[in-house]
N, C-alpha and C positions, 0 to 999 in steps of 0.2 A: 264296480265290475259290470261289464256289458257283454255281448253277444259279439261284440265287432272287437273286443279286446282279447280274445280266444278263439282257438282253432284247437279241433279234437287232438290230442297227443295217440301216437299208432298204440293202437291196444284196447281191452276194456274191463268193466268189473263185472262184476257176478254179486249181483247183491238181491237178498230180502229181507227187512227188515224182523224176520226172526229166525230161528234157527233151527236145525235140523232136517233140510230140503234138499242135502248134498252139493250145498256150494261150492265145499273145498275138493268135492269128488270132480263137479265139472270144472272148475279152472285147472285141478292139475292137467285133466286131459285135455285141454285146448291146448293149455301151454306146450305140452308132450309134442301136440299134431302139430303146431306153428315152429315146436321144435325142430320136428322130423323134416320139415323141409329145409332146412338149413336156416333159419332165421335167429336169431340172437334173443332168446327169452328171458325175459324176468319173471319171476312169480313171487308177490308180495304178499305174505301173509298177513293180510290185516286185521284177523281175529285177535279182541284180546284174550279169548284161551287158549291160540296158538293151535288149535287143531292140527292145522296142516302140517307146520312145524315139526310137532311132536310126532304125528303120525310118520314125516317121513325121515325120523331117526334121529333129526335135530336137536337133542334136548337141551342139551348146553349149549346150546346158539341160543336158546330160546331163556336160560337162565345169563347169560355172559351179560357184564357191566354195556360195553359199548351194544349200544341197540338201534331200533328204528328211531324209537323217539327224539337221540341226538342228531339224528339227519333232519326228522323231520320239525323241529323246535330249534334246535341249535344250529342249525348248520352246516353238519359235521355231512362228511363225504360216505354216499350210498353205495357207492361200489364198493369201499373198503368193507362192507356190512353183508357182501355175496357168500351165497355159500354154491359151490357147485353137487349138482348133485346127478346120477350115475346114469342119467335120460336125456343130458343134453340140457339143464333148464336149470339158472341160476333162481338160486330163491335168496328173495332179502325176509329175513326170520322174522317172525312176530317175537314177542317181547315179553314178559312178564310186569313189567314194566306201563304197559300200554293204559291199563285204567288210571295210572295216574297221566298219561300223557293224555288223554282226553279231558281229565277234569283242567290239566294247565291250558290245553285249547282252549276253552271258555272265555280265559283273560285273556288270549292273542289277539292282535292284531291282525287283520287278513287271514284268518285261521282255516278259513275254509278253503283256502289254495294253498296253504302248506306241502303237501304232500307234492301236488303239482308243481311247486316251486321248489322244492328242496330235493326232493326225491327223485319225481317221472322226468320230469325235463334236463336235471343233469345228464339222467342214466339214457335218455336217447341221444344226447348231445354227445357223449362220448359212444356211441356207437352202435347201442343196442336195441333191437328191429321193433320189439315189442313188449311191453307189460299189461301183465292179465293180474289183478286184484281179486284176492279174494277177502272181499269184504267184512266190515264188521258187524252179525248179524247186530238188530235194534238202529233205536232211529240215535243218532248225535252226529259231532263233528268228524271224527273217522270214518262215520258213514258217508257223510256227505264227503268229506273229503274223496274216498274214494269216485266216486259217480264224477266229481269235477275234475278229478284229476286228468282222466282220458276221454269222457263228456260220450262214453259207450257204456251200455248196460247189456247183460244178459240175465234172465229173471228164471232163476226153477222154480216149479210148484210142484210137489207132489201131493198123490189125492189124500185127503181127507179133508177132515170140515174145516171151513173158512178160508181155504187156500185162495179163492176169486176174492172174496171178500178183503183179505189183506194185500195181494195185490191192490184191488180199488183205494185200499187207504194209503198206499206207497205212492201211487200215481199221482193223487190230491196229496197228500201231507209232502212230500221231497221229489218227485219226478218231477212234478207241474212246475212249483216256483225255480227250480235249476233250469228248467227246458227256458222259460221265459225270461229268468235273469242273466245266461250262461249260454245256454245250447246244450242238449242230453237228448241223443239216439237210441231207443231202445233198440237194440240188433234181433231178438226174439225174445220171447215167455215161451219156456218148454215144458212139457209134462214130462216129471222126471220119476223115477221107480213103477213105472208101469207093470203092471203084472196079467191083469184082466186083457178080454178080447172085449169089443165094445158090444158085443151080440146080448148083452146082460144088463141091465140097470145097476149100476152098482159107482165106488169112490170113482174109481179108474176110469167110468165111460163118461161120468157125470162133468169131472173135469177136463176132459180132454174136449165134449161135446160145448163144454162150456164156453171155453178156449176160442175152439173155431166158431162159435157163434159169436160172440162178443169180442172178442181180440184178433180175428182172423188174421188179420197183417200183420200181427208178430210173431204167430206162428210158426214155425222153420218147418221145411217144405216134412222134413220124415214125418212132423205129425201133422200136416193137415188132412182133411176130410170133410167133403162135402158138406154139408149140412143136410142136403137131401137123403144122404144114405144113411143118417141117424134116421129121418124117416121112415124111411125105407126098411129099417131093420125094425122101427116099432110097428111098421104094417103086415100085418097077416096076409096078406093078399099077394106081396110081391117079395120076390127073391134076390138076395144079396147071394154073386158068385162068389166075394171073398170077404170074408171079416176082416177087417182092416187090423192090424196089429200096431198101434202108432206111439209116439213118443222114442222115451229111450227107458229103452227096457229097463229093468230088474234081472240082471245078471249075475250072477254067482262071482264070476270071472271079475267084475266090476268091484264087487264088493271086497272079497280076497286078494286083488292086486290092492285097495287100498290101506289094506293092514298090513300088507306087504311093503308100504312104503311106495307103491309103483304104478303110473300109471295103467292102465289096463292093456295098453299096445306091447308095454315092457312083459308084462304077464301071459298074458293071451294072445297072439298074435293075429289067432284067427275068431276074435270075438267077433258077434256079428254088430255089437253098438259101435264098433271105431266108424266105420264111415256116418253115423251121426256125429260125433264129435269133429271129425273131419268138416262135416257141415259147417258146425259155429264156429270152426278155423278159418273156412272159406270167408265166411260174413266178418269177422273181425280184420283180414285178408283185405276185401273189396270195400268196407265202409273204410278202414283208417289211411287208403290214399283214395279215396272218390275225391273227384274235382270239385 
C-alpha cells in the first residue's frame, strides 16, 4: 500500500487511543451538523462496547446475528446493516461481536483496509455524502482501520493528566507510520469538556495553553489563543480586556441530549456549543473535496 494508491474517502474519524474523552459525543454532532445540511450521513460505530449504539437506543442492533463484522470480513452488504435514526443520520451499529472480529483481523490479509474496502467505499458508491467513525478507543486493527479508511482524524482531549502526553504517543505509535505509508490529515485536536476560564492555572487552562503552544495548527479556530495572552494573564502588570473562554464547553444541554439518545442540536436548539461543532462540519466539508 502506497500514498499514490489512496485518496481520502469524504468523511472522518474521531479517534484516541483511550477512552473516555467524548468521542461518541463529538461524532454524533458532526454527523447531526453534516446532516442538517442536507448531506447523506453515516455514523459508524466502531466501539467494541458499542457506546453510541446503546446510548442511542439501538440495543438489539447492537445484539442482532448479522453485524458490522460480516461486512467488514465477509463481504456482506453495509447498507443492508443501516439503522435510520430520528436526526437525519444513518448509523451502521457496533456489534457485540467486534472483540472477536479484531482478533480474526490479525490473520487477514490486507486487514487494515478492510473496513475501507468493504464498508466506506461501497456505502459512498451507492450514494452517501459522508461517514464519520467513531472509533475504537486502544491501539489495534479497528483502530487503525478506522484512520485509513477516510485518511481524516479529529482528536478530543479533555483536561486531565496525560492528555498531551497520549496524544504524543498516538502521533509516533499510529499517526506517523499511516501519514507516511497511506496519507492521514489531522483536521484538529480539540479541547473538549472545558469548564475553567484560563485566568487560573489549573487542568483546563494547562491543556488548552498546551495546545496552542505546541499544536497550534490543529487547533480549530473557537479554541485558539495567542500565546502572548497566556502571558499576559500570568503578568501582573498588564490587563486582559477578556478571558478567553475556549474549546467546547461542558454543557449540561450536551450531556443530557446524550442520554437522551440525541444529538445536542435535536435537544437544544439554542445551545451555544452548536456553532463549534458546526466548525468541525465545516473542516470535514472543505478537506474531503479540497483539490
Amino acid at each position: 500500500m502506497s500514498a499514490d494508491e489512496f485518496g481520502g474517502l469524504p468523511g472522518v474519524a474521531v479517534s484516541l487511543l483511550k477512552g473516555g474523552v467524548g468521542k461518541s459525543t463529538i461524532a454524533l454532532n458532526i454527523a447531526e451538523r453534516l446532516a442538517a445540511r442536507g448531506h447523506a450521513t453515516v455514523l459508524i460505530d466502531l466501539d467494541k462496547d458499542g457506546h453510541m449504539t446503546t446510548q442511542l437506543g439501538f440495543d438489539d442492533e447492537y445484539d442482532r446475528d448479522a453485524n458490522l463484522g460480516d461486512a467488514l470480513i465477509e463481504g456482506g452488504d453495509p447498507e443492508e446493516l443501516l439503522v435510520e435514526t430520528e436526526f437525519g443520520v444513518q448509523l451502521l451499529p457496533s456489534s457485540n461481536d467486534l472483540e472477536h472480529v479484531e482478533t480474526r483481523l490479525k490473520d487477514e490479509r490486507f486487514a487494515d483496509v478492510k473496513l475501507r474496502r468493504n464498508v466506506v467505499e461501497p456505502l459512498i458508491d451507492r450514494g452517501y455524502d459522508y461517514v464519520v467513525i467513531d472509533a475504537a478507543g486502544g491501539r489495534g486493527k479497528l483502530s487503525d482501520n478506522a484512520l485509513i479508511a477516510v485518511q481524516r482524524v479529529i482528536i478530543p482531549l479533555i483536561p486531565r493528566a496525560g492528555s498531551i502526553n497520549g496524544l504524543n504517543k498516538m502521533i509516533d505509535r499510529q499517526i506517523s507510520p499511516i501519514r507516511q505509508n497511506i496519507g492521514l490529515d489531522i483536521l484538529a485536536v480539540t479541547p473538549h469538556m472545558i469548564r475553567e476560564t484560563m485566568g487560573q492555572h489549573n487542568e483546563h487552562r494547562t491543556l488548552v495553553e498546551n495546545l496552542n503552544r505546541e499544536f497550534g495548527l490543529f487547533v480549530p479556530e473557537y479554541a485558539q489563543i495567542d500565546p502572548k495572552t497566556f502571558d499576559a494573564l500570568d503578568d501582573p502588570t498588564q490587563t486582559v480586556a477578556s478571558i478567553p473562554k475556549p474549546g467546547i464547553r461542558a454543557r449540561t444541554a450536551i450531556s443530557r441530549a446524550f442520554k437522551q439518545g440525541l444529538p445536542v442540536a435535536a435537544f437544544d436548539s439554542d445551545c451555544d456549543q452548536i456553532p463549534n461543532f458546526d466548525h468541525l462540519a465545516d473542516l470535514v466539508e472543505d478537506h474531503s473535496h479540497a483539490e
